[in-house]
Structure formats: C-alpha cells, structure tokens
C-alpha positions in Angstrom: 0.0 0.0 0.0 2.5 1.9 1.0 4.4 1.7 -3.1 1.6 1.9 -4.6 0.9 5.5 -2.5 3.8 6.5 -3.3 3.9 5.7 -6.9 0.4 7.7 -7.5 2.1 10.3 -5.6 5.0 10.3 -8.2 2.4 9.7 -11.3 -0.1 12.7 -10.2 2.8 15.2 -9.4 4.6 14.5 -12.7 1.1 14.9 -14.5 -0.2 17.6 -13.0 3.3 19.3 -13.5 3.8 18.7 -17.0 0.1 20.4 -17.4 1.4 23.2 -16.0 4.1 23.7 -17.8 2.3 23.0 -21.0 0.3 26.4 -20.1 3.4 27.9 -19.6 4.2 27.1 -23.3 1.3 28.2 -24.6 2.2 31.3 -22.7 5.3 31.9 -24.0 6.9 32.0 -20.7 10.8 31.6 -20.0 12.0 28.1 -18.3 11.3 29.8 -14.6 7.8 30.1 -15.7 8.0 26.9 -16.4 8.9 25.6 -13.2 6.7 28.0 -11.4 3.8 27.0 -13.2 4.4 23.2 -12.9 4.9 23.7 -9.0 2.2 25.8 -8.2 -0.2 23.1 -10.2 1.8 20.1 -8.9 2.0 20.9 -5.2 -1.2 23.8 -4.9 -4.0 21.2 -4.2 -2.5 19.0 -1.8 -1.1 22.0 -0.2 -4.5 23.6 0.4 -5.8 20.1 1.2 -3.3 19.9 4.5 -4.3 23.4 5.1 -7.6 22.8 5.6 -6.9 19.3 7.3 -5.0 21.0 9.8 -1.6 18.7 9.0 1.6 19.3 7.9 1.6 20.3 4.4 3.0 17.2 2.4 6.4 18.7 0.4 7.4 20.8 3.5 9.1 17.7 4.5 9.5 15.9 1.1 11.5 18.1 -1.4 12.0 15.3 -3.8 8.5 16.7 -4.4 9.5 20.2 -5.6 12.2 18.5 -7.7 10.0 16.1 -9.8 7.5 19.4 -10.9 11.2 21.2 -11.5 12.3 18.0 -13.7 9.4 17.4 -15.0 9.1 21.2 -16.1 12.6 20.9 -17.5 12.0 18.2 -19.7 8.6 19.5 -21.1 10.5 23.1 -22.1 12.3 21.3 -24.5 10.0 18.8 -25.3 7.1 21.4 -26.0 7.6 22.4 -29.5 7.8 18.8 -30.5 3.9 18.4 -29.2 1.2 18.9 -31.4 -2.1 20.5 -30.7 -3.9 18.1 -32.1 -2.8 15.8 -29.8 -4.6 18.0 -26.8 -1.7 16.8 -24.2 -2.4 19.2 -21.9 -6.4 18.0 -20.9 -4.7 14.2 -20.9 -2.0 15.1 -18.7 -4.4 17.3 -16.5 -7.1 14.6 -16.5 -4.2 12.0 -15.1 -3.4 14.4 -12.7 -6.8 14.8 -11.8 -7.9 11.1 -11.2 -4.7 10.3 -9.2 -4.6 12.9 -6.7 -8.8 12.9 -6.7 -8.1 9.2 -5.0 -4.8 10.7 -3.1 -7.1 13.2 -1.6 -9.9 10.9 -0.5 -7.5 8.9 1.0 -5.7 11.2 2.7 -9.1 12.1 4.4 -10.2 9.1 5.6 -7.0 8.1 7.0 -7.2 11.1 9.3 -10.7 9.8 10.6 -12.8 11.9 8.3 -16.3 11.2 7.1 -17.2 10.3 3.6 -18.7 14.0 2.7 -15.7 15.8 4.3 -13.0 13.2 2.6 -15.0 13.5 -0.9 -14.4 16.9 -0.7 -11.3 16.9 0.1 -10.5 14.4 -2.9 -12.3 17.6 -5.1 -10.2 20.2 -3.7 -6.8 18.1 -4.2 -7.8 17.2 -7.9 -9.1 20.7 -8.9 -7.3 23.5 -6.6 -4.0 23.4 -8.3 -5.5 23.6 -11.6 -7.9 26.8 -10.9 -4.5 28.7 -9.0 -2.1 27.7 -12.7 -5.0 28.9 -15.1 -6.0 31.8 -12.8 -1.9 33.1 -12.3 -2.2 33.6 -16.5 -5.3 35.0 -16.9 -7.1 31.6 -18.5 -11.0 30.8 -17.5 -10.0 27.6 -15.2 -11.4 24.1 -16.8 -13.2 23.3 -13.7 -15.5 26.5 -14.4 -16.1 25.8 -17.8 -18.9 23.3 -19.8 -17.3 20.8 -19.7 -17.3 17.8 -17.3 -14.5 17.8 -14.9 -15.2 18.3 -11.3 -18.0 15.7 -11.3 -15.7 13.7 -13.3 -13.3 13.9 -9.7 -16.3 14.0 -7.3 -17.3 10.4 -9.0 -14.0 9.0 -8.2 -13.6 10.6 -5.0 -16.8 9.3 -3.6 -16.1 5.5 -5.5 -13.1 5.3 -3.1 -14.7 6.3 -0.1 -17.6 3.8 -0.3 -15.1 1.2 -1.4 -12.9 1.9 1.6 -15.7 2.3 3.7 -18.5 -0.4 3.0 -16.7 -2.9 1.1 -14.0 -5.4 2.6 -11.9 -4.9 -0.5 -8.1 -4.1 -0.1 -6.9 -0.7 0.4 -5.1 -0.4 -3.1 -8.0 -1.9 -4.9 -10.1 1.4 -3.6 -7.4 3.8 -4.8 -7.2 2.4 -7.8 -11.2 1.8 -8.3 -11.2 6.0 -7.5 -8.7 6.9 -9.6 -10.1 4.8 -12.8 -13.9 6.0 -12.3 -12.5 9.8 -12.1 -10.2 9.4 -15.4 -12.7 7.2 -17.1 -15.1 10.0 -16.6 -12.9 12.7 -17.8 -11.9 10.7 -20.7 -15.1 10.2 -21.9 -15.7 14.0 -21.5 -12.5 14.8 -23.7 -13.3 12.5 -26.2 -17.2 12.4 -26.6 -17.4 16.3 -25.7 -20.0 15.9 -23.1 -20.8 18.7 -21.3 -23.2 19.7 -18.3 -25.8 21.6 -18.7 -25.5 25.4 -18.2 -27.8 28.1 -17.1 -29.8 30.2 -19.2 -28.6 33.2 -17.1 -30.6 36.4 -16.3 -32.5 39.0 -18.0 -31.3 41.7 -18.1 
C-alpha cells in the first residue's frame, strides 16, 4: 500500500506538472515560468488540502517533491515544440493528474478519521485546486468553471473510493485504484465524446 501511494504520488505530481508547464508554453513564458507553473499546479491542491486538514503540508518535509514538478518542467520546455495540438496533451496530462490525486485526496481524508462528505471533498479540492490557482496566475477561464465535465468527473471518483474503503471489505489499493479509474474514465469520456453539463440560461437583463 505503501508503493503503490507513493507511486500515485509520483504519477499525479509529474502529471499535473507537465500540465502546468504545457500552459506555460502556450504562454510563451521563459523556463522559470515553467517551473513556477508546474509547482504551483503540482503541489497547490495537496497544499490547500493539509491546510484545511490542519496537518503538515505534504512537500514541507519531502522536497524530492518540488524537484520532480522542477524535472518534470525541465524536460517539457524542450519537449514542448515537439507536441502537437492536435494531440490535446495538456487536458490528458491534466485529466491523469486529476484522477490520481482525486483518490490521493480521499484517502488522505479518511486516513485522518474523516467522514465520507468531508473526505470526498477533500478528494475535489486536491484534484481541482491546483488547476484553478495555474489557469487563474495567466489570466485563462480555469477548466473546472467551464462546460465541460470535470469536477464531477473527480467528485465520481472521489466518492467511488470512499464507499469502497468504507463499505466494502476490499483491499486498500484496490479502492485507490477503483477511484482513480472512475475519475479518469469520466474525464476521458468528457474529452473524447465532448459531453458537457448543462449550463444556465442566465438572467434577464
């Protein structure tokens, strides 16, 4: 249990890191933009996520953290030009980020004795946080507050672990796993079948 946290530790933080440096190329930004931006998207939901919790926030004490964004920011400065658009690498890097650290969250959660609501939500806010503070720093309408279906994509996985952990005498790993998969599978579908959620029709004016 232990490896496999670690490893989806490892996977989300190197996802979520190369999505924000992948804004930072659409952005035109030099490679300490780079790095910013892939720390600040890497680290900024888990980091509000311990805030909240009221524990010690999880790189403080880990820096091999900071330094897999930095690599990992590095590597997608040079690799950047050699991406196409069409391949849309930065929603399939940001949805892999998303499912791992929805479960990471979750998990987190209940291991400190919180209730399902409370450790869903904290599964949300782990999964989305970091992606609203990268897209708000340059001035981009976040993905979570747009059409398309992404925080109930995490909420779904989120809430698959917690009943899994909580009602079901499966093994830990299993959960994680189960809650990561249901939150990517949903996104995935989003990305490729363009489903949206419905909006509001707004006010008159």
């Amino acid at each position: 249990m232990i490896t496999l946290l670690f490893l989806f530790n490892i996977a989300a933080t190197i996802a979520f890191a190369v999505s924000g440096a992948l804004v930072a190329a659409r952005h035109r930004l030099d490679w300490i933009g780079f790095v910013f931006m892939a720390c600040i998207t890497g680290i900024g939901g888990g980091t509000l996520r311990d805030t909240i919790l009221n524990v010690p926030v999880f790189w403080l004490d880990d820096y091999h953290t900071i330094l897999v964004c930095s690599a990992s920011a590095i590597l997608t400065y040079f690799a950047a030009k050699h991406i196409s658009r069409r391949s849309k690498p930065l929603l399939w890097a940001d949805a892999l980020g998303m499912a791992l650290f929805t479960a990471l969250g979750a998990q987190k959660a209940m291991a400190l004795g919180m209730n399902i609501p409370v450790a869903t939500i904290m599964g949300v806010f782990s999964a989305c946080l970091g992606g609203i503070i990268r897209d708000v720093i340059v001035n981009d309408v976040p993905v979570v507050f747009q059409r398309e279906i992404y925080i109930t994509a995490s909420l779904s996985g989120a809430l698959t672990y917690c009943l899994l952990h909580t009602y079901l005498p499966l093994n830990e790993s299993v959960a994680l796993v189960a809650g990561g998969s249901v939150a990517f599978t949903v996104r995935a579908l989003a990305i490729t079948q363009n489903l949206t959620m419905p909006a509001h029709q707004g006010l008159d004016d």
